[in-house]
C-alpha positions in Angstrom: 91.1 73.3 104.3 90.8 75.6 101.2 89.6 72.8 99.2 87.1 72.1 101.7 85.7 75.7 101.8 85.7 75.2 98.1 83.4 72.5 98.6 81.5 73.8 101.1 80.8 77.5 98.9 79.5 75.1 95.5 76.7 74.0 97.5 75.9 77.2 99.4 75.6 78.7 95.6 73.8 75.9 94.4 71.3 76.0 97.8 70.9 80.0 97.0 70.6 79.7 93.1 68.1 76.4 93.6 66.0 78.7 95.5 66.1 81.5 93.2 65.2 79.5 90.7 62.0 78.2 92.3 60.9 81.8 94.0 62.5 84.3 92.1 63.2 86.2 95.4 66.4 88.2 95.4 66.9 87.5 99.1 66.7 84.1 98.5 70.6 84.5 97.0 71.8 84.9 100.2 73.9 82.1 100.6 75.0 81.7 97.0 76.4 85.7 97.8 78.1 83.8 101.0 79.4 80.7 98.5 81.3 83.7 96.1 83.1 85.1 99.1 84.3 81.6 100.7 84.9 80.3 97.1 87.2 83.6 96.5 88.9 83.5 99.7 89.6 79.2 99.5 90.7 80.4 96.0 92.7 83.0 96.9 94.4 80.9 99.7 95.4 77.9 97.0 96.7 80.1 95.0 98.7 82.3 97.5 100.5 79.8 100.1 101.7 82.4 101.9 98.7 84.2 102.6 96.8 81.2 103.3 96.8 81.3 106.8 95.4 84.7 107.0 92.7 84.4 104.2 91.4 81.4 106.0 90.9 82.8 109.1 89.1 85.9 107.0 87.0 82.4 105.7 86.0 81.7 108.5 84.6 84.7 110.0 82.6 85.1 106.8 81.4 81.5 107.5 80.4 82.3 111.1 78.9 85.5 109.7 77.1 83.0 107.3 75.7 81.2 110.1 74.9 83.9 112.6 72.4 85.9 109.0 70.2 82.8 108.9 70.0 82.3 112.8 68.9 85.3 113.5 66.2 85.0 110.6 65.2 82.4 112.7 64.8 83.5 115.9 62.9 86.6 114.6 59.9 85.6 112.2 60.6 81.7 112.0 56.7 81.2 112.1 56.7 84.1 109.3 58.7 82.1 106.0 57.4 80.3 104.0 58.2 76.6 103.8 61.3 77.7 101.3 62.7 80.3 102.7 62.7 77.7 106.0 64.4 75.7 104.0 67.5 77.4 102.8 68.0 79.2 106.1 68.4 76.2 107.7 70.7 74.6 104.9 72.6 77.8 105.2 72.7 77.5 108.9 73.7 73.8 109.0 76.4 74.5 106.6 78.1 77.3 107.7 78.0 76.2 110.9 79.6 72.8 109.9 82.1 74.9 107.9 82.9 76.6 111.1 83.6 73.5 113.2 85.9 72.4 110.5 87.9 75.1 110.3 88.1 75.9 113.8 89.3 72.2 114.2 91.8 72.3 111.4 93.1 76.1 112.7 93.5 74.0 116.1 96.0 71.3 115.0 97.7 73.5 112.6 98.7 75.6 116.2 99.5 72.0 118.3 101.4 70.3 115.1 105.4 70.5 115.5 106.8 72.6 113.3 
């Protein structure tokens, strides 16, 4: 799964830097800030094998929290953003939220798999 999350943080930051480079808007580096965190934390969890349980599960709530900044964007001035910034919440949703599921399965047979 940390290779995964790695996967899944390179295109958050390329979403969030794509966006700052055709707005220039700060805010639009929100899910390239998201990417650094779930590419330390996969990082973190390759390199410590021990750990990697925990750091994981520490991935995943910053993924849901990664899903639940752009939903709630959203819900509140959808009408309001431009066609951009409607753009990368929504690719932020979509993969966060995919993120999510993928953990959550993967957390789920890790706990049913014999030991």
């Amino acid at each position: 799964m940390p290779k995964t999350t790695l996967i899944f943080a390179v295109l958050l930051v390329a979403l969030g830097l794509g966006a700052f480079g055709i707005s220039g808007s700060r805010t639009a580096l929100m899910p390239a800030w998201v990417g650094l965190g779930l590419g330390l934390f996969a990082g973190l969890a390759l390199a410590f094998d021990g750990a990697r349980k925990h750091l994981m599960h520490v991935a995943a709530v910053l993924a849901l929290l990664g899903a639940l900044a752009p939903a709630a964007a959203l819900v509140i001035r959808a009408a309001k953003m431009s066609p951009l910034a409607l753009t990368v919440n929504l690719g932020m949703l979509a993969l966060c939220v995919v993120l999510l599921i993928l953990m959550v399965r993967s957390f789920i047979a890790a706990r049913s798999s014999p030991r």
